[in-house]
PADOPA-505626 format. One record per residue (C-alpha): residue number from 1; residue in three letters; chain; x, y, z. Coordinates in steps of 0.02 Angstrom, whole numbers, plus 32768, in hexadecimal, padded with zeros to 4 digits. Example, Ala and Ser with C-alpha at 12.3 -4.5 7.8 and 13.67 -1.06 7.14 Angstrom:
BEGIN
[kolse 1, ala, A, [8267, 7F1F, 8186]],
[kolse 2, ser, A, [82AC, 7FCB, 8165]],
***
This chain:
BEGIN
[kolse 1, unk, A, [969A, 73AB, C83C]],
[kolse 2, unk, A, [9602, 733F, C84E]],
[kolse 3, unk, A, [961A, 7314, C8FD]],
[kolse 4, unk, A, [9628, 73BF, C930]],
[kolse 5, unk, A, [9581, 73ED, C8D2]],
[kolse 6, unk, A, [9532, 7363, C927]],
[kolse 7, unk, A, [9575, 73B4, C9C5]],
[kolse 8, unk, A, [9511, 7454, C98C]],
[kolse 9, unk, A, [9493, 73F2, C966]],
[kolse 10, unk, A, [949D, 73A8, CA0A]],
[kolse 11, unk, A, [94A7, 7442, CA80]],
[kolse 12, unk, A, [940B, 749A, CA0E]],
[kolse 13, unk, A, [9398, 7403, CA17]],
[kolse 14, unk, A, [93B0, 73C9, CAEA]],
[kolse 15, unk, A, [93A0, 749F, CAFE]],
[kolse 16, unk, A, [92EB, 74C5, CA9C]],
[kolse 17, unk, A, [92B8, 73F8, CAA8]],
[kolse 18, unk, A, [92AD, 7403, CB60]],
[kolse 19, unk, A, [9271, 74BC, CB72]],
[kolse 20, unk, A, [91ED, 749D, CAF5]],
[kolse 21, unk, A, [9196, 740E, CB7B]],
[kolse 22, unk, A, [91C7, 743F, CC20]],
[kolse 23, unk, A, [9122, 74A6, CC41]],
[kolse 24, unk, A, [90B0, 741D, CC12]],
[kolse 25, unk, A, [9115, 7391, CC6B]],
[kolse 26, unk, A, [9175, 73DF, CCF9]],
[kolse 27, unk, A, [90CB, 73F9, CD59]],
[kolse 28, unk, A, [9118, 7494, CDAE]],
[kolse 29, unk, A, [90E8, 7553, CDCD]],
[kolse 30, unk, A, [9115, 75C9, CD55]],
[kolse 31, unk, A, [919A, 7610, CDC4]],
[kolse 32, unk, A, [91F0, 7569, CDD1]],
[kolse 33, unk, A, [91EA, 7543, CD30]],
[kolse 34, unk, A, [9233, 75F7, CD0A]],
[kolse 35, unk, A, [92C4, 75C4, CD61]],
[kolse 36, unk, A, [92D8, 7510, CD1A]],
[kolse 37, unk, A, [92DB, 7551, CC61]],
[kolse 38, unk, A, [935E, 75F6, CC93]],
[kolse 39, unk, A, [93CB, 7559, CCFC]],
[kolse 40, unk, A, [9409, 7532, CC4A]],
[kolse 41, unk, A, [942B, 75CD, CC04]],
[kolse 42, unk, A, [9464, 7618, CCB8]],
[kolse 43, unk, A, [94E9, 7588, CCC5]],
[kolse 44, unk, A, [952C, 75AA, CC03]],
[kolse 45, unk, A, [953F, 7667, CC1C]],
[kolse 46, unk, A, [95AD, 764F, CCB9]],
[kolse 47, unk, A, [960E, 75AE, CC70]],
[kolse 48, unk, A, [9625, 75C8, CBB8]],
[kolse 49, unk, A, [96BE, 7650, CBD8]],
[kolse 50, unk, A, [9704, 75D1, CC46]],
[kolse 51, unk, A, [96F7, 753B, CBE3]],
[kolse 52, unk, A, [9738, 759A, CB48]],
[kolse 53, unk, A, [97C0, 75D2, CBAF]],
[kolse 54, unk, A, [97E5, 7520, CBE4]],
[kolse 55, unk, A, [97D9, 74D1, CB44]],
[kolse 56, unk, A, [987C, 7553, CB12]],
[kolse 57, unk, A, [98CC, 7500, CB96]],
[kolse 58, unk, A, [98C6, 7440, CB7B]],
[kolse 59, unk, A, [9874, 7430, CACD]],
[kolse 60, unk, A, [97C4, 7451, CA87]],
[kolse 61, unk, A, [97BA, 7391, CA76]],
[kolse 62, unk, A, [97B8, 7358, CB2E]],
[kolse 63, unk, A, [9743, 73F3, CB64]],
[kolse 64, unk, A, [96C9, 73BB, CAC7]],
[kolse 65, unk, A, [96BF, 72F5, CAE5]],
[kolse 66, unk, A, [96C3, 731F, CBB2]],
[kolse 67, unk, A, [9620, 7398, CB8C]],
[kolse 68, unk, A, [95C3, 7321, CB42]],
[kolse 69, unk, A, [95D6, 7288, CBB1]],
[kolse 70, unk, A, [95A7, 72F8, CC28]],
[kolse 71, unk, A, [9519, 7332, CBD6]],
[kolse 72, unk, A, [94D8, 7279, CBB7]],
[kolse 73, unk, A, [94FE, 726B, CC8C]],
[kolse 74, unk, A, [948B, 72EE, CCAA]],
[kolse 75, unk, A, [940E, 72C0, CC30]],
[kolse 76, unk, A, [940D, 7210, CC77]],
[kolse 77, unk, A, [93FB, 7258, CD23]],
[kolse 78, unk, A, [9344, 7280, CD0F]],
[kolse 79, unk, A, [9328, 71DF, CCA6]],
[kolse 80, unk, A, [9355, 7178, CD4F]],
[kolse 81, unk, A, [9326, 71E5, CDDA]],
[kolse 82, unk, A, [9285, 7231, CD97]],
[kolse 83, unk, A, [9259, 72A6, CE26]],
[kolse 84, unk, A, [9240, 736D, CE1D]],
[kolse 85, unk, A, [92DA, 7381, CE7F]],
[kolse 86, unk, A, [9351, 7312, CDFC]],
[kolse 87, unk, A, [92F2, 738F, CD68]],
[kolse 88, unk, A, [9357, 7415, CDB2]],
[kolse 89, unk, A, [93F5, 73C5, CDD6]],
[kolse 90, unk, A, [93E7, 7374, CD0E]],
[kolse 91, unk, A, [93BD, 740A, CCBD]],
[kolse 92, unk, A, [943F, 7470, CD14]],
[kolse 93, unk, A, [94A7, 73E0, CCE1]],
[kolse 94, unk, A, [9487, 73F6, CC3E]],
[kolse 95, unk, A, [94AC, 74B2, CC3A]],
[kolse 96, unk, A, [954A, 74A2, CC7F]],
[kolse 97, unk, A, [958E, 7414, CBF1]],
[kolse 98, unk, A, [9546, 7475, CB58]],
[kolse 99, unk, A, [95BA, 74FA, CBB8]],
[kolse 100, unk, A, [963D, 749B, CB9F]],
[kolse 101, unk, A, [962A, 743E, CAF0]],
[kolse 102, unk, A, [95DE, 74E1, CA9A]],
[kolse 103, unk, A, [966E, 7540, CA90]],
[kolse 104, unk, A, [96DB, 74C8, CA69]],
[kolse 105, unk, A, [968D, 7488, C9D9]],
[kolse 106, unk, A, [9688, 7536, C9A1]],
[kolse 107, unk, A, [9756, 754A, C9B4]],
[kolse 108, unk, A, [9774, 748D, C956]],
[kolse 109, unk, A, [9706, 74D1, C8CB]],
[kolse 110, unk, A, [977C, 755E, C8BB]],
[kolse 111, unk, A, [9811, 74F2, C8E5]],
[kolse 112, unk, A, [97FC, 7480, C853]],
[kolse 113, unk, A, [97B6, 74CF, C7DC]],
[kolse 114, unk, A, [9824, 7531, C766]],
[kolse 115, unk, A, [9817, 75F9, C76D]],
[kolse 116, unk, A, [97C7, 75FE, C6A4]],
[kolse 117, unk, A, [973A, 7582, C6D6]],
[kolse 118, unk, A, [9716, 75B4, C791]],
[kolse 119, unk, A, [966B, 761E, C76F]],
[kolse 120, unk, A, [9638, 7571, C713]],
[kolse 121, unk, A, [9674, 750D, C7AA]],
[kolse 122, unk, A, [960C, 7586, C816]],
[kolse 123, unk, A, [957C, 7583, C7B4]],
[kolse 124, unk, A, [955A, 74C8, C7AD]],
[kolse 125, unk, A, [9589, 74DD, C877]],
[kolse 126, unk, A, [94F7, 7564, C877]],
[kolse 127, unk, A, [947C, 74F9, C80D]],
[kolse 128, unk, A, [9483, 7462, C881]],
[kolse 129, unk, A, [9468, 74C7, C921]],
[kolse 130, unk, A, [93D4, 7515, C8C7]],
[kolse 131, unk, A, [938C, 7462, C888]],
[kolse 132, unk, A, [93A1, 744B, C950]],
[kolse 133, unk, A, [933C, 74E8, C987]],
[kolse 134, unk, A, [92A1, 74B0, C901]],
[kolse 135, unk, A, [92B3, 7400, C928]],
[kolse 136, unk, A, [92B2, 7405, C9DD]],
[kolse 137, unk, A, [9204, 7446, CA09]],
[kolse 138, unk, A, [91C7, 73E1, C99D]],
[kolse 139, unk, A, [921C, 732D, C9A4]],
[kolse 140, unk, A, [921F, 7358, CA67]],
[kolse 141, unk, A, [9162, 7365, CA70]],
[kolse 142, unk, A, [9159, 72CC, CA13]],
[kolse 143, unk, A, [91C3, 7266, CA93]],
[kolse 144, unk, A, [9160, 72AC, CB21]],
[kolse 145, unk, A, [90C4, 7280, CAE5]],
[kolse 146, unk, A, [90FD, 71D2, CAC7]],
[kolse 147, unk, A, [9163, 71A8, CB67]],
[kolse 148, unk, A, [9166, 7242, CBD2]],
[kolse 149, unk, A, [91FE, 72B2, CBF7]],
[kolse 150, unk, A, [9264, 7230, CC31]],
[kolse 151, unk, A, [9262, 71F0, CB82]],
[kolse 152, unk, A, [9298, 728D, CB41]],
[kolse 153, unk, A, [9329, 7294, CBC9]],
[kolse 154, unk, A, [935A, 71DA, CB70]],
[kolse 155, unk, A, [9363, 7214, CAC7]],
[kolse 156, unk, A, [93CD, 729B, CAFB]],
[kolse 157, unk, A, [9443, 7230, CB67]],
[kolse 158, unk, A, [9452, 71C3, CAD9]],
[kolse 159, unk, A, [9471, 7245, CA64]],
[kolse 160, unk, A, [94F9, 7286, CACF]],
[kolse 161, unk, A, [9557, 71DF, CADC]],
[kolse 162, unk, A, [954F, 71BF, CA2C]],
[kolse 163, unk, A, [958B, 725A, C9EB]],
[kolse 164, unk, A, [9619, 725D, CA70]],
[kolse 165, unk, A, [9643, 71B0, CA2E]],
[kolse 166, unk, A, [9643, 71EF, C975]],
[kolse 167, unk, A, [96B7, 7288, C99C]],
[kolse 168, unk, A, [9729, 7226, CA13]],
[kolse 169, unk, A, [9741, 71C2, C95E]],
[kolse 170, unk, A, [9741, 7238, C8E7]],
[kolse 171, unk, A, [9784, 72E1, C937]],
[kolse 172, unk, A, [9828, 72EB, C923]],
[kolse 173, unk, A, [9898, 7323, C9BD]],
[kolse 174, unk, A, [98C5, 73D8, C9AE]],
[kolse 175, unk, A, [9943, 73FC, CA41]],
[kolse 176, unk, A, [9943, 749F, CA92]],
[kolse 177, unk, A, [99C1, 7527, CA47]],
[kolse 178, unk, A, [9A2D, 757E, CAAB]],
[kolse 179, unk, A, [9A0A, 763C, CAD4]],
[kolse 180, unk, A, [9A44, 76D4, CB32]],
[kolse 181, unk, A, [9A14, 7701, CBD5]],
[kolse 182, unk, A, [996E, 7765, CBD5]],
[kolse 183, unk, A, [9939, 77DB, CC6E]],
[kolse 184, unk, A, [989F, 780D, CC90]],
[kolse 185, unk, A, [98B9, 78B7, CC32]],
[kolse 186, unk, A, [98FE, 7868, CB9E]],
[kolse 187, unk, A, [983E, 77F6, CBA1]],
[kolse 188, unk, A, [97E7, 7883, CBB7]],
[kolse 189, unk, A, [9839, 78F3, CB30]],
[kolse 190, unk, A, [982A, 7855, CABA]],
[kolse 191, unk, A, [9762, 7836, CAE1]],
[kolse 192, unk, A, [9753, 7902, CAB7]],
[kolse 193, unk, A, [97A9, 78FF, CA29]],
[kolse 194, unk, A, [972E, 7924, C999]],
[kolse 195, unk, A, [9769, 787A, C932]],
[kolse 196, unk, A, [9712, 7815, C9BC]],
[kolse 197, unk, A, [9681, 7898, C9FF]],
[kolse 198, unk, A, [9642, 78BB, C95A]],
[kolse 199, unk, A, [9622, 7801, C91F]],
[kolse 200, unk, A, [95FD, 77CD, C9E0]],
[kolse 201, unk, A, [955A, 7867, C9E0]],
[kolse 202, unk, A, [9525, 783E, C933]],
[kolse 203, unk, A, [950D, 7778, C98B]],
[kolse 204, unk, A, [94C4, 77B4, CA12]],
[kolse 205, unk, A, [9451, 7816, C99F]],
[kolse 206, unk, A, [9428, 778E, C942]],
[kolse 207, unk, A, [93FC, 770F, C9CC]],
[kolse 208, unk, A, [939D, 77A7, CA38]],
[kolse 209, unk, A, [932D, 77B5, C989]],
[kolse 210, unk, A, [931E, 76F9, C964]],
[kolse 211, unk, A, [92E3, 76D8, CA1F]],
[kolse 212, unk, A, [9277, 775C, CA20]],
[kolse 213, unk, A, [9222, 7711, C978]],
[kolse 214, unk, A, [921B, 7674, C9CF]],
[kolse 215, unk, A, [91C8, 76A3, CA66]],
[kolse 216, unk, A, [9155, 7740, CA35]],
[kolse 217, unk, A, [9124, 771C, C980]],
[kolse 218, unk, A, [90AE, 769A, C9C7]],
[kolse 219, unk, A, [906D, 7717, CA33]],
[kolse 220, unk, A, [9044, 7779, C9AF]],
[kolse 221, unk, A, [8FE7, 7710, C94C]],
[kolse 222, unk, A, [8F7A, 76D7, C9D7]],
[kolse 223, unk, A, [8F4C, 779E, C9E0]],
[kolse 224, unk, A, [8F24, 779D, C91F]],
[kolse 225, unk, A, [8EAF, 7705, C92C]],
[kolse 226, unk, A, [8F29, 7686, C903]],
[kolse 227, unk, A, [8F2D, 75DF, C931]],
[kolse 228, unk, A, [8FB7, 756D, C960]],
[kolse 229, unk, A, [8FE5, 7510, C8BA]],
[kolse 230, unk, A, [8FFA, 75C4, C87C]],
[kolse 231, unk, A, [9061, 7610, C8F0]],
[kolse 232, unk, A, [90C1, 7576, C8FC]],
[kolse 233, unk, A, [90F9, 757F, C832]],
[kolse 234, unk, A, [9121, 762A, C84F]],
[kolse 235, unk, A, [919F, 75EE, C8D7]],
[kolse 236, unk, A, [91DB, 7578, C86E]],
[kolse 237, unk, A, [91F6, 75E2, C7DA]],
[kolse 238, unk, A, [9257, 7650, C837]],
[kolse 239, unk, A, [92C9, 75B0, C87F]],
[kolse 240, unk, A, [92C9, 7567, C7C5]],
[kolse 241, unk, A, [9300, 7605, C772]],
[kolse 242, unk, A, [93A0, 761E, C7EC]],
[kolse 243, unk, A, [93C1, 7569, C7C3]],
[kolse 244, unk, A, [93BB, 7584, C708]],
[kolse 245, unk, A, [940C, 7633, C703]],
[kolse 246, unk, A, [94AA, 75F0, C77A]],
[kolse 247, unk, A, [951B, 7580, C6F8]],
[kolse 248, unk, A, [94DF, 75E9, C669]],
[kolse 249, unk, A, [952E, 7696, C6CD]],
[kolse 250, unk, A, [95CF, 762A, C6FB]],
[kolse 251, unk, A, [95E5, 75ED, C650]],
[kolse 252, unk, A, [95DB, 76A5, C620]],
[kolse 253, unk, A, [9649, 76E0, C697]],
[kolse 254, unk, A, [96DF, 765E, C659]],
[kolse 255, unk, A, [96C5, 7680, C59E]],
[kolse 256, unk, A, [96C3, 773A, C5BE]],
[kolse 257, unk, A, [962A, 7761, C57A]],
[kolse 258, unk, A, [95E7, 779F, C63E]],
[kolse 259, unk, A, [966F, 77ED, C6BA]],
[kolse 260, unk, A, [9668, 7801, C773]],
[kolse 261, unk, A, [9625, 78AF, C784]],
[kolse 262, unk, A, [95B5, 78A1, C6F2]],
[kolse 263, unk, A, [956C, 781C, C73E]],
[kolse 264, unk, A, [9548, 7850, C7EC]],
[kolse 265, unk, A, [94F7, 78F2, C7C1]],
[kolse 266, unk, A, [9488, 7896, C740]],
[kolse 267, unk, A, [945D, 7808, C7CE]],
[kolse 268, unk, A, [9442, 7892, C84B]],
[kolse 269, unk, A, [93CE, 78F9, C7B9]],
[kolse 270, unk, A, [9380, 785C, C786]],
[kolse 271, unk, A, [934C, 7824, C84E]],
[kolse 272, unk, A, [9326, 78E4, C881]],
[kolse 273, unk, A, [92AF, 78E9, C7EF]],
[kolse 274, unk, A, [9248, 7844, C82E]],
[kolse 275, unk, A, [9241, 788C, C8C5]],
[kolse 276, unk, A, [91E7, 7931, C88A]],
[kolse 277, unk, A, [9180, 78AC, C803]],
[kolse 278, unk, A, [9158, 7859, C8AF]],
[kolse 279, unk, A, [90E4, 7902, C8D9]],
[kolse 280, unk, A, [907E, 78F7, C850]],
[kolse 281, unk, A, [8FDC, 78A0, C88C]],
[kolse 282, unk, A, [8FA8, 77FA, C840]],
[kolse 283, unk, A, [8FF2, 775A, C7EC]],
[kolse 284, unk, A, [904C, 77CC, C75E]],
[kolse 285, unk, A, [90A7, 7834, C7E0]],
[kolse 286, unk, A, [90E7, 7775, C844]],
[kolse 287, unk, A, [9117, 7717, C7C7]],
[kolse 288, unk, A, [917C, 77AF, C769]],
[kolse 289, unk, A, [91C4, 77D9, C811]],
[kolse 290, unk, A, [91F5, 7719, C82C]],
[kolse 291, unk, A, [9248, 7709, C783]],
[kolse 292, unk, A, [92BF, 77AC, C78D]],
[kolse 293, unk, A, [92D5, 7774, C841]],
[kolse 294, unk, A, [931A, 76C5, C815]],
[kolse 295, unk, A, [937D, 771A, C785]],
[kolse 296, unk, A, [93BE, 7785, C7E1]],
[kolse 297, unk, A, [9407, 771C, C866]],
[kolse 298, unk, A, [9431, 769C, C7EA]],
[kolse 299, unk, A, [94B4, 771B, C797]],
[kolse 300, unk, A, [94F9, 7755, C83F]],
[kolse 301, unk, A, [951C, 76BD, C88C]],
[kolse 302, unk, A, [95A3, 7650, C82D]],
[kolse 303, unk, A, [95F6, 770E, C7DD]],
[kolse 304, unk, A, [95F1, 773A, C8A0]],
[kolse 305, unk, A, [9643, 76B6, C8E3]],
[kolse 306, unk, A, [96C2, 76A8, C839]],
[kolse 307, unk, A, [96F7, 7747, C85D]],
[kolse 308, unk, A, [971F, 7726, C91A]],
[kolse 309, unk, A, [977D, 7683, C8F3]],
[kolse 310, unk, A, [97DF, 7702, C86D]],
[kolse 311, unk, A, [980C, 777B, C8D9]],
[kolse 312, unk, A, [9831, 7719, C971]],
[kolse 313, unk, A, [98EA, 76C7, C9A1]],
[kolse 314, unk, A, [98C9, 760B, C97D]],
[kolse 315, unk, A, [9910, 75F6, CA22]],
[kolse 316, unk, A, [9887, 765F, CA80]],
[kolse 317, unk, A, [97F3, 7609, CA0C]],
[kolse 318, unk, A, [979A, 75B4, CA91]],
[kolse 319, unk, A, [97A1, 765F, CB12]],
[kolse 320, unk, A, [9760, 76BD, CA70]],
[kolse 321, unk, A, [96C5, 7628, CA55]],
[kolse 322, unk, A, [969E, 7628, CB0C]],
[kolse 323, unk, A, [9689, 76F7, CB24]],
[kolse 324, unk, A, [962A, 76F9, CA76]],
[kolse 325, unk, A, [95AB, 766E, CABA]],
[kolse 326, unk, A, [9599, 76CD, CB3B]],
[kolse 327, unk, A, [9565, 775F, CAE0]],
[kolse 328, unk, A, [94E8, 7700, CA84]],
[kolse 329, unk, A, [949F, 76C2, CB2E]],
[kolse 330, unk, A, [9487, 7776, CB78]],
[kolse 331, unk, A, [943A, 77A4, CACD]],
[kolse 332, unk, A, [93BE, 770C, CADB]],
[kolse 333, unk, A, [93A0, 7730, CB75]],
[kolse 334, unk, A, [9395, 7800, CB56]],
[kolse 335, unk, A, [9331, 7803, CAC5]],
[kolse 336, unk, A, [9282, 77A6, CB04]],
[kolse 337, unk, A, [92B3, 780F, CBA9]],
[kolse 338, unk, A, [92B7, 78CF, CB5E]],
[kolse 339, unk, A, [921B, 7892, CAF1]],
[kolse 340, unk, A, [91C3, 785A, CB87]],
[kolse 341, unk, A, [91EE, 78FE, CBF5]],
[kolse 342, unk, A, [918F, 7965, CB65]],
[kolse 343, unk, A, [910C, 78FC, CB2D]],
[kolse 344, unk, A, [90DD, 7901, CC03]],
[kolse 345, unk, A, [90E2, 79BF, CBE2]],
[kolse 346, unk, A, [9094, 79E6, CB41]],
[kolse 347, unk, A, [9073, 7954, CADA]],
[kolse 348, unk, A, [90D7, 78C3, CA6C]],
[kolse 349, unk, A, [90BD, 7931, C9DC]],
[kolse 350, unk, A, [914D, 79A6, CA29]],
[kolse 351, unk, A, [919A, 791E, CA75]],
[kolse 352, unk, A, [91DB, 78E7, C9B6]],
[kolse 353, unk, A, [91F5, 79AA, C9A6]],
[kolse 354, unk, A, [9273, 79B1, CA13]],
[kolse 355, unk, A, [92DA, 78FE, C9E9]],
[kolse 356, unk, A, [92D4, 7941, C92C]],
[kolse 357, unk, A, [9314, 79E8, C955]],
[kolse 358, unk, A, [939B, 79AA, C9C2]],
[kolse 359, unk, A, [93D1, 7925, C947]],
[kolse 360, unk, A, [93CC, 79AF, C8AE]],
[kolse 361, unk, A, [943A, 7A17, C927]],
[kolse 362, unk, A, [94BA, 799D, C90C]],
[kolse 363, unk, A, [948C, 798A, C85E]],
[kolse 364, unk, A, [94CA, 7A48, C847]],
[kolse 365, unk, A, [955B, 7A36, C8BD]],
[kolse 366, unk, A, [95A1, 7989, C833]],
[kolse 367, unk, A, [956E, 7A02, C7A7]],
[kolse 368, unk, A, [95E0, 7A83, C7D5]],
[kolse 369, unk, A, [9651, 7A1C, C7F8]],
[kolse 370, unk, A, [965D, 79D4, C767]],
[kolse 371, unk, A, [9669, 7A84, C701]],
[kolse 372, unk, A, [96EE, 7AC6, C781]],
[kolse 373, unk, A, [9768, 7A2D, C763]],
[kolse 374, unk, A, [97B0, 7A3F, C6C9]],
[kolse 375, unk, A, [97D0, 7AFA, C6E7]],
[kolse 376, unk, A, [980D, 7AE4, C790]],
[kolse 377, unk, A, [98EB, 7B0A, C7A5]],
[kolse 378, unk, A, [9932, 7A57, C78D]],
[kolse 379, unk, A, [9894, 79F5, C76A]],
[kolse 380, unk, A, [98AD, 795E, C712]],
[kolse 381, unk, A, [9832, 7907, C6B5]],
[kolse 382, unk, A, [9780, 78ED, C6DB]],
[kolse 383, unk, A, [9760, 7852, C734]],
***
């Protein structure tokens, strides 16, 4: 498993590492650089279906170890070219191999783990993408300062090539199973069905609140007088608390102590409730908000994906990875948007107001859910 959290690790770090410098370094208009740091993102929500589909076809191993030598290309693209132009081409690069080695990791997790430990196996997967989200900013503004953004491209070409080299040694080869035929119909009745859109919304959820408390907590502590370091530790409290919360909710999950449903609707409780702590004015109101945030989210994401490696044919893993990264892409990219569009018509305050009530919405919808299963004709157990 190690290689594959590394992988995590890998995807998470290159993603907030880079974004983190770019508007200090890049020397570009806000418009450009706009469209340099939604290149990445832009390029995963169009390939990760794909790639997931592919890595069905010939093996989550050769899609994984192809992603990141590709990913170390890209990176090392800048590091030799250094030109605006070769920023562009490298960072879309870069977008498109984290397409491809996301999603697979993601299906091997599931693939070799065994079905009592996979919400463990998830949540150490979890905790190293978050140690990549804290650490990047941070180690990323380090290597900039030292040796400018080409030095920050290095590390991350480097770190490609050696984790592809550790996997390519210590992944085993998991061939591709066979599977029916599946029309179009048949994908789209599968990707409806409530055992994939229920975990797939509360993800989305989940990123759409944890990108939001990335990107607008700041915001408003700079409104309440605060200055950097402060807003900073309230970022990473939020980050450190989803790391911490991850294993501890998988664990859970395999003992039985924590199932699925539960779970969500407590995650998506936990994260609409920081959002609404997020309102209240002052340091109080952030660092509350960035807590129940970062719990939140931490309980969501490894019983989330658990329960879509659970309820999906081993066969179809990789498709199921691929459209549930995707999800989480349109909710990181949704959430900072819908909060945006109302803070530019009333003010941030509602913003929050209408993330949280959206996000308790769902909350509701997993609750009953939850009380309707065991009474529902031919219900089995609750998962």
């Amino acid at each position: 498993m190690w290689p594959l959290y590394a992988a995590g690790f890998t995807t998470a770090f290159g993603a907030h590492g880079i974004a983190a410098s770019l508007g200090a370094e890049a020397g570009v208009s806000l418009l450009a650089l706009g469209g340099l740091l939604a290149l990445y993102d832009g390029a995963e929500v169009l390939l990760k279906p794909v790639f997931g589909t592919l890595a069905d076809r010939v093996g989550a191993r050769p899609v994984l170890l192809g992603g990141l030598v590709a990913f170390a290309v890209a990176s090392a693209l800048y590091v030799v070219a250094d030109s605006p132009g070769w920023l562009w081409a490298a960072r879309l690069g870069q977008g498109a191999a984290a397409s491809a080695f996301s999603p697979s990791a993601s299906a091997l997790v599931a693939r070799l783990s065994p079905a009592a430990a996979r919400g463990r196996a998830f949540g150490g997967y979890g905790f190293y993408k978050s140690v990549g989200y804290t650490l990047g900013p941070l180690l990323g503004g380090v290597l900039v300062r030292v040796g400018g953004l080409r030095l920050l491209f290095a590390v991350l070409a480097v770190l490609g090539v050696a984790v592809a080299v550790w996997a390519a040694l210590a992944v085993p080869v998991v061939p591709p199973l066979p599977k029916a035929r599946q029309t179009l119909l048949d994908l789209a009745r599968r990707l409806a069905d409530p055992v994939f859109l229920a975990p797939t919304s509360a993800l989305a959820a989940a990123t759409a609140a944890l990108s939001v408390g990335v990107g607008f907590l700041p915001v408003s502590g700079r409104a309440a007088g605060l200055g950097t370091v402060a807003t900073g530790a309230a970022v990473s409290l939020l980050a450190a608390t989803a790391a911490l919360v991850q294993p501890r909710a998988g664990r859970a999950l395999d003992e039985g102590r924590l199932t699925t449903r539960t779970g969500l609707a407590a995650g998506l409780s936990a994260t609409a409730a920081g959002l609404a702590c997020a309102m209240l004015p002052g340091l109080t109101g952030i660092l509350v908000g960035a807590v129940l945030i970062g719990a939140g989210t931490g309980l969501i994401t490894p019983l989330g994906f658990a329960a879509l490696a659970g309820g999906t044919p081993v066969e179809r893993l990789g498709q199921t990875m691929g459209a549930a990264e995707l999800g989480r892409e349109l909710g990181d990219a949704g959430g900072p948007l819908l909060v945006a569009a109302v803070a530019s018509l009333a003010t941030l305050t509602y913003g929050y107001g209408a993330l949280a009530a959206l996000v308790g919405v769902g909350a509701v919808v997993a609750l009953a859910r939850r009380r309707a299963a065991p009474t529902a004709p031919g219900a089995g157990p609750e998962e």
